[in-house]
Backbone as a printed PyTorch tensor [residue, N CA C, xyz], in Angstrom:
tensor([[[122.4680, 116.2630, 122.4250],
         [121.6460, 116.1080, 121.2530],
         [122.3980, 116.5300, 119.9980]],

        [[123.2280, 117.7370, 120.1360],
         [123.8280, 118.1420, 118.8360],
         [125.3220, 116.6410, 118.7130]],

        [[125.5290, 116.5570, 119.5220],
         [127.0200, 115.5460, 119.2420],
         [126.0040, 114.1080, 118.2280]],

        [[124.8810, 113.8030, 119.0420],
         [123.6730, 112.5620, 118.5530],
         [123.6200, 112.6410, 117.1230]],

        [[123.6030, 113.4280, 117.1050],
         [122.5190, 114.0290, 115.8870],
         [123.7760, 113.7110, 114.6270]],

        [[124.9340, 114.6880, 115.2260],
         [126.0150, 114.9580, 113.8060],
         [127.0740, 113.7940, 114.3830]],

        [[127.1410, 113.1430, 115.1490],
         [128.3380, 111.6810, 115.2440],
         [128.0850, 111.0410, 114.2650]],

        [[126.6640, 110.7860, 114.4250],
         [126.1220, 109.2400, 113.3150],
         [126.3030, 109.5180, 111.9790]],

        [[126.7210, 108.1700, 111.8100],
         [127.1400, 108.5750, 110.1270],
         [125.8470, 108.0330, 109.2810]],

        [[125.6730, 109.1210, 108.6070],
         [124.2640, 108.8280, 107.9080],
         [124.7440, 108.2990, 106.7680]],

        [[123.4740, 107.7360, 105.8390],
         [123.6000, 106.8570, 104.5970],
         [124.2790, 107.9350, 103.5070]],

        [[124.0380, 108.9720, 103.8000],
         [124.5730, 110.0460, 102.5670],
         [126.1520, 110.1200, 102.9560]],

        [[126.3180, 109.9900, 104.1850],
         [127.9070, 110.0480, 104.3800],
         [128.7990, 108.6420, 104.1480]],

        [[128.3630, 107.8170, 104.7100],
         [128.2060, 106.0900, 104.1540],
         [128.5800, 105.9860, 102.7310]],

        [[127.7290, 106.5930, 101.8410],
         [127.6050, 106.4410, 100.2270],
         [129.2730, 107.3870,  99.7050]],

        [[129.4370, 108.2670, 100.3170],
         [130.3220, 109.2630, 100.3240],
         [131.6930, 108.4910, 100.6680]],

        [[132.1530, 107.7140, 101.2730],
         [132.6470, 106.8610, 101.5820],
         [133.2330, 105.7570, 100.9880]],

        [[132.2810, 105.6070,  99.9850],
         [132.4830, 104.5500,  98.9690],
         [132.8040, 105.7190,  98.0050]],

        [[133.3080, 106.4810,  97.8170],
         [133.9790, 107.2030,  96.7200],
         [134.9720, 107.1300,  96.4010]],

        [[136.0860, 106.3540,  95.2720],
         [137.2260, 106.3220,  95.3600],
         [137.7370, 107.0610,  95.0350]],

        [[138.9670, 107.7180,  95.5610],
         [139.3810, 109.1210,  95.8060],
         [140.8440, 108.4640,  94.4800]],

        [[141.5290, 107.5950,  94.7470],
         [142.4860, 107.1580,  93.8450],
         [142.8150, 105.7590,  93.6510]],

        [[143.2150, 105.0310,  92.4960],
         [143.4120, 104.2280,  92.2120],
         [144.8560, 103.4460,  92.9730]],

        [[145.4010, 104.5880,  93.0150],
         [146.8520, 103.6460,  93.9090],
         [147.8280, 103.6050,  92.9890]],

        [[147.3460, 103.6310,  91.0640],
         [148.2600, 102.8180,  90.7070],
         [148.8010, 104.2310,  89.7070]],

        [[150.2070, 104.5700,  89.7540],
         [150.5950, 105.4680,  88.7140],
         [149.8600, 105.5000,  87.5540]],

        [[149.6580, 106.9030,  86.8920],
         [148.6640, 106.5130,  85.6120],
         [146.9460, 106.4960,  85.2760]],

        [[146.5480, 105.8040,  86.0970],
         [145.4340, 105.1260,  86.0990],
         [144.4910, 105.6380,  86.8950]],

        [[143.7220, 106.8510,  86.0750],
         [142.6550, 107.5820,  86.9380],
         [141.7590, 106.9120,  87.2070]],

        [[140.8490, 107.6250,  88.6080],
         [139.4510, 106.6780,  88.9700],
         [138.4300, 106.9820,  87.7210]],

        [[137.7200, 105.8580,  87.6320],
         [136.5810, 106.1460,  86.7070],
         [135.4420, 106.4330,  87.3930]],

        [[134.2680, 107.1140,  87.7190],
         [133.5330, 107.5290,  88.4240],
         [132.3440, 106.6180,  88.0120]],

        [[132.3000, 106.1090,  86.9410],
         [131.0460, 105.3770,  86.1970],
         [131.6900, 104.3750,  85.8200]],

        [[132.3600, 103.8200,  86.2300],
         [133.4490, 102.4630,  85.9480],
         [132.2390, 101.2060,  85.9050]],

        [[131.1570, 101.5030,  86.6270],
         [130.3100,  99.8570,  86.0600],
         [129.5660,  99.9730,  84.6740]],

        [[129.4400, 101.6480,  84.8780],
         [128.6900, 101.4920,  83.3500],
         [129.4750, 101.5820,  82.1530]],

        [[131.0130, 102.0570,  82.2380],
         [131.9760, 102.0590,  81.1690],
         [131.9860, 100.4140,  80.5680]],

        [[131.8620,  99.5220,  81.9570],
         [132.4830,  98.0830,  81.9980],
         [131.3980,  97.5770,  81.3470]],

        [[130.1430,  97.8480,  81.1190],
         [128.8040,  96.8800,  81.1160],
         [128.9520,  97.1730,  79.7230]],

        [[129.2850,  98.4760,  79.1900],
         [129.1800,  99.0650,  77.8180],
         [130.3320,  98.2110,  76.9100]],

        [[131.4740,  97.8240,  77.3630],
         [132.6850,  97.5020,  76.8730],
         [132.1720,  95.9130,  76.7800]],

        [[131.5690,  95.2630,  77.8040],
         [131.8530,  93.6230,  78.1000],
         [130.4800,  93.5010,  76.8670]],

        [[129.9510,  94.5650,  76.3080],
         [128.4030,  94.4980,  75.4060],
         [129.2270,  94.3340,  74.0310]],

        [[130.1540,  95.5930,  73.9300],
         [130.9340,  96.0570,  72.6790],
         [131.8690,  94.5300,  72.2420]],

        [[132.1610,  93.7560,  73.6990],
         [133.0220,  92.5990,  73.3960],
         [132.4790,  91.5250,  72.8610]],

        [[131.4610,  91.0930,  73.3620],
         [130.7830,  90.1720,  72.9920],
         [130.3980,  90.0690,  71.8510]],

        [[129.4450,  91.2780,  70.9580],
         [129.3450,  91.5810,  69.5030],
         [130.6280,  91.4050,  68.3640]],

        [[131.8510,  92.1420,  68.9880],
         [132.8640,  91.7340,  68.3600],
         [133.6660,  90.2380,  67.7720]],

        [[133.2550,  90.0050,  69.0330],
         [133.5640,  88.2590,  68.9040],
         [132.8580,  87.6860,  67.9180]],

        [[132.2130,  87.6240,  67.8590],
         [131.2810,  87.2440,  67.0640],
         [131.9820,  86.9410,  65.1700]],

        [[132.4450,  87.8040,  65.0240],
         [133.4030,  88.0070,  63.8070],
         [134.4480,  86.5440,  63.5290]],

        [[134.7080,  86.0290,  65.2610],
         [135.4560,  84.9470,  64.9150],
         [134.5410,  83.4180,  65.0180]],

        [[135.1840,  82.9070,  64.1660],
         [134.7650,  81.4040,  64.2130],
         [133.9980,  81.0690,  65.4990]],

        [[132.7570,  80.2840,  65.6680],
         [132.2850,  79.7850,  66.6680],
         [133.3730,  78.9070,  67.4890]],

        [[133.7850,  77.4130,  66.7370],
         [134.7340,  76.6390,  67.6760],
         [135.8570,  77.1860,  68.0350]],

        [[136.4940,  78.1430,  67.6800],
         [137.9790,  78.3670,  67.8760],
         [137.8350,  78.9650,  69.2900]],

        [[139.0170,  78.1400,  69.8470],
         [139.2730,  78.0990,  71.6960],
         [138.9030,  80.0060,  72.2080]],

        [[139.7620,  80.7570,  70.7680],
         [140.0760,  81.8560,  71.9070],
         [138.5270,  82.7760,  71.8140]],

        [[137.7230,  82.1990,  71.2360],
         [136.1820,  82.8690,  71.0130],
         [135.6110,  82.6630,  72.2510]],

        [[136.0890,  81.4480,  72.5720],
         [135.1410,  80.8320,  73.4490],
         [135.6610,  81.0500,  75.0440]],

        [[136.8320,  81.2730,  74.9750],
         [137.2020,  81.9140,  76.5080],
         [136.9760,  83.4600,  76.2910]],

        [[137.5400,  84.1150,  75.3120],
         [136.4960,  85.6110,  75.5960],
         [135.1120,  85.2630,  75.9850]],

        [[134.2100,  84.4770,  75.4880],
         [132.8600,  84.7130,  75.8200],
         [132.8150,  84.8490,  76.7080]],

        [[133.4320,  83.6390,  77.4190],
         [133.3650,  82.3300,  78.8080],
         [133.2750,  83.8410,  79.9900]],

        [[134.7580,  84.2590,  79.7040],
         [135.1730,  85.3780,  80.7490],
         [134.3780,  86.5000,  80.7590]],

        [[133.8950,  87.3200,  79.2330],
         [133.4750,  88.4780,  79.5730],
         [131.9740,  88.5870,  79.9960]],

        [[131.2760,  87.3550,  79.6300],
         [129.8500,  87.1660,  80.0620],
         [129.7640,  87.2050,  81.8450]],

        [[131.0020,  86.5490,  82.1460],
         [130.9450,  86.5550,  83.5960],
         [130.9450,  87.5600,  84.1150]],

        [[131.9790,  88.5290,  83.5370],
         [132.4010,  89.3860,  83.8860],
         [130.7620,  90.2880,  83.9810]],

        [[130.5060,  90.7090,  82.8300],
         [129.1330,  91.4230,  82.4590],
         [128.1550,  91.2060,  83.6020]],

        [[127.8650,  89.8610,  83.8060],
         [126.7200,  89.4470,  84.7460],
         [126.8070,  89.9210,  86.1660]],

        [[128.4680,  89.8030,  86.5400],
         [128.8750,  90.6080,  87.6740],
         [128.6720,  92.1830,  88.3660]],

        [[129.1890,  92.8770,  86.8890],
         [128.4840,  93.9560,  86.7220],
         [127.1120,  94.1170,  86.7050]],

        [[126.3740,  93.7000,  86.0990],
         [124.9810,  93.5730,  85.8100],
         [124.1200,  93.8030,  87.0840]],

        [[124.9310,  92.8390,  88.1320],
         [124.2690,  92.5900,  89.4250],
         [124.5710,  93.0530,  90.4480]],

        [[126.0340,  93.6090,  90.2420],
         [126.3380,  94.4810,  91.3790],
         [126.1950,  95.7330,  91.1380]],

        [[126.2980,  96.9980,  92.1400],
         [125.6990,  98.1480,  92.2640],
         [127.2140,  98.9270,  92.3970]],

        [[128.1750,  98.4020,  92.9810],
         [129.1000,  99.6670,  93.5080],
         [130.2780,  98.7850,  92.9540]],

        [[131.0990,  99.7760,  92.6640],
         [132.6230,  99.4300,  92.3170],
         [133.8890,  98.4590,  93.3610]],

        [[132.8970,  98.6550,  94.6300],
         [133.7830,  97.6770,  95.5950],
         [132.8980,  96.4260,  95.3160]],

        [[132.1980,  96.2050,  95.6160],
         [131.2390,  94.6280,  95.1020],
         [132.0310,  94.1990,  93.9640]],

        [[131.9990,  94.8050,  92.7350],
         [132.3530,  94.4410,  91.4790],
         [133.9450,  93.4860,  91.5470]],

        [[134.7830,  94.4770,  92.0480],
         [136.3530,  94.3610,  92.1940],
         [136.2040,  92.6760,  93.4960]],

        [[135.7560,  92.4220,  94.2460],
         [135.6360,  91.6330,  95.3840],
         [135.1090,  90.1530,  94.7800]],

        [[134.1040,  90.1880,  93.9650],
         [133.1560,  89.4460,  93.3700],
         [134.2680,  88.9550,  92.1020]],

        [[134.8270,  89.8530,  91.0660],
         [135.6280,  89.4790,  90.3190],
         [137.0990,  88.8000,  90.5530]],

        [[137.5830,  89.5250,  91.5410],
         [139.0150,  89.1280,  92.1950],
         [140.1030,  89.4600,  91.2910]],

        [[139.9450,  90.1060,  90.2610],
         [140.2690,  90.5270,  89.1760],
         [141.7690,  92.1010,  88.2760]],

        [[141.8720,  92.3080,  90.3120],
         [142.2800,  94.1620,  90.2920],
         [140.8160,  95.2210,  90.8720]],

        [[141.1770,  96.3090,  90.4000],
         [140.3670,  97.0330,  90.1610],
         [139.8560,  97.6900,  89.1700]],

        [[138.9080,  98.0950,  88.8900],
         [137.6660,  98.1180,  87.8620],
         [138.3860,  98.7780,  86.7910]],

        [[138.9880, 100.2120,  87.6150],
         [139.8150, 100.4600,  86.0590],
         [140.5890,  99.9560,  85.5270]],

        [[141.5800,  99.1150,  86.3940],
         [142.2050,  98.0700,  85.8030],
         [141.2790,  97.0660,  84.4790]],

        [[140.0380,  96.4230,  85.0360],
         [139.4700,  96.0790,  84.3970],
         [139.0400,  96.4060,  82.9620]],

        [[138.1410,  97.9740,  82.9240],
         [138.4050,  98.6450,  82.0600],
         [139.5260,  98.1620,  80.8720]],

        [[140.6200,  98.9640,  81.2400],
         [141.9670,  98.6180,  80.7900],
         [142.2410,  97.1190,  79.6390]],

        [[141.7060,  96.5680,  80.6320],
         [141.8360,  95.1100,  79.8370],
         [140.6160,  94.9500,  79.3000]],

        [[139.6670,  95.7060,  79.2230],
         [138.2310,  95.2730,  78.1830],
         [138.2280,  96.0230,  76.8410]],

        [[139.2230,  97.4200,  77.3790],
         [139.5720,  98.0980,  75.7630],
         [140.7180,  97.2820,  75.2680]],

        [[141.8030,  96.8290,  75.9210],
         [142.5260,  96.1010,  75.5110],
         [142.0830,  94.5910,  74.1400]],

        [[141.1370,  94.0200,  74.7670],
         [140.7220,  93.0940,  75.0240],
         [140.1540,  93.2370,  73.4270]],

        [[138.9840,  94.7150,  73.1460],
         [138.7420,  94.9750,  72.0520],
         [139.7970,  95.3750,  70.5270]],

        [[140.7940,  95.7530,  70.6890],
         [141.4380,  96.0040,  70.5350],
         [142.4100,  94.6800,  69.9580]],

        [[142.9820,  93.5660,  70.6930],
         [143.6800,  92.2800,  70.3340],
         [142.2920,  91.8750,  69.1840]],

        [[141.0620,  91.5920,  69.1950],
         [139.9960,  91.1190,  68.9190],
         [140.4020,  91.8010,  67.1030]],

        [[140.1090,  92.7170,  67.1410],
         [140.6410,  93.3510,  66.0080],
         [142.0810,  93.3300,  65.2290]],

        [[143.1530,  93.1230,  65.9890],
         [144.0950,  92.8780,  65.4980],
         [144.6290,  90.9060,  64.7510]],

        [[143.7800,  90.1930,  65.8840],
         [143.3440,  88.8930,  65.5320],
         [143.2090,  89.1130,  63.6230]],

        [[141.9340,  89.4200,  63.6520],
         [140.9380,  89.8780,  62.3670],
         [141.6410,  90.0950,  61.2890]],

        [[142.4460,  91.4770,  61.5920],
         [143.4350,  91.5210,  60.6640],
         [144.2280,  90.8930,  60.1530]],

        [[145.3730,  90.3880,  61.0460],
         [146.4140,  89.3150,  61.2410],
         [146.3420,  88.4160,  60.2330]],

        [[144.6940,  87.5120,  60.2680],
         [144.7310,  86.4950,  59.3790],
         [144.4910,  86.9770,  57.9410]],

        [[143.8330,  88.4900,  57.8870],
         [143.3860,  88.7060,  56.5810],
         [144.8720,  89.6390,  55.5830]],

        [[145.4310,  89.7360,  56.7450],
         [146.7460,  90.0750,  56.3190],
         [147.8180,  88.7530,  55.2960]],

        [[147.8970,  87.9920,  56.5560],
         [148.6490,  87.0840,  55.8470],
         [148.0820,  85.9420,  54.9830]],

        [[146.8450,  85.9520,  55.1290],
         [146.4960,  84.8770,  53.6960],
         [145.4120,  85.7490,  52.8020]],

        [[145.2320,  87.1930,  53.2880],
         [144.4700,  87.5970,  52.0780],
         [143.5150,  87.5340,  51.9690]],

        [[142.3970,  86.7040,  52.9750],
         [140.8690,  86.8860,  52.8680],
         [140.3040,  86.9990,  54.9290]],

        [[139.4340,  86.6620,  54.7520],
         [138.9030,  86.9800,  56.2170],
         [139.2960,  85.7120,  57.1550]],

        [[138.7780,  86.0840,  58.0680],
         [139.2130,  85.0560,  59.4760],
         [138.4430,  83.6630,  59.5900]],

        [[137.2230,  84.1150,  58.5580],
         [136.4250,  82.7750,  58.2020],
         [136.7970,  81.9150,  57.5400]],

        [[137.3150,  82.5690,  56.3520],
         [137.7070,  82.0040,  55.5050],
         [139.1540,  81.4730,  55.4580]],

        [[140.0640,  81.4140,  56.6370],
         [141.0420,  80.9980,  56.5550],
         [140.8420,  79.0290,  57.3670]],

        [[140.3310,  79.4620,  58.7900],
         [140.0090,  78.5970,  59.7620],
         [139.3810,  77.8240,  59.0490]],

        [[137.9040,  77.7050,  57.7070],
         [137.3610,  77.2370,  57.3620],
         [138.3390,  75.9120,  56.0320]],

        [[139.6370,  77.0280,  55.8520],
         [140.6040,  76.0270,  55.3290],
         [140.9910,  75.0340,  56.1170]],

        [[141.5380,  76.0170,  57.1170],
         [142.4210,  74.7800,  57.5410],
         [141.4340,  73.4980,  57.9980]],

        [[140.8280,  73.4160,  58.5520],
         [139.3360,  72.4300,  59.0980],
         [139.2800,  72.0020,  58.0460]],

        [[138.9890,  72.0280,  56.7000],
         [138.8380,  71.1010,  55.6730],
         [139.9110,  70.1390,  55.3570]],

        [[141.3350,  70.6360,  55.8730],
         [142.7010,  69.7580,  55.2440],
         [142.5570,  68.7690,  56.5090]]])
């Protein structure tokens, strides 16, 4: 009865299990809340975008990707689902590339208001008129 009792692996040890202890990859600590860092970031991305032109290609594959991405999250529960479902790396990896991701988004922004001097609207909205 005592071997019965403590062999079986219960759901609390199960859940325990799914804990990732390390990422594998030099650098790159586990995130413990990695779906909710990701859900928060793929929210922060989407708003950002927004800043650029509706038609322009690279608006529209950020959306394309991070909405997917989001919904993935959205619907899955654990950090192994997420990574399996995405095919993508792993989550902090993911991470990684969603601050990244914010980050190019902003430098975009600049870029154009740098070199012609007004905003990102107002450049694209030139060139489309010539």
């Amino acid at each position: 009865m005592f071997l019965r009792r403590f062999a079986r692996p219960s759901s609390l040890m199960m859940m325990m299990a799914k804990v990732k202890e390390t990422t594998g990859i030099v650098g790159l600590e586990v995130v413990p809340n990695a779906r909710e860092v990701l859900i928060d970031l793929y929210n922060k991305t989407l708003t950002e975008i927004q800043r650029v032109p509706e038609d322009e290609g690279y608006r529209k594959a950020v959306e394309s990707f991070t909405r997917h991405r989001l919904s993935v999250c959205e619907q899955e529960e654990d950090w192994e689902s997420i990574e399996k479902k995405l095919g993508c790396g792993q989550v902090e990896e993911l991470i990684e590339e969603a601050r990244d991701e914010l980050k190019l988004i902003d430098k975009m922004i600049g870029l154009f208001s740098l070199l012609f001097g007004c905003e990102f609207v107002d450049v694209w909205m030139n060139v489309y008129r010539d």
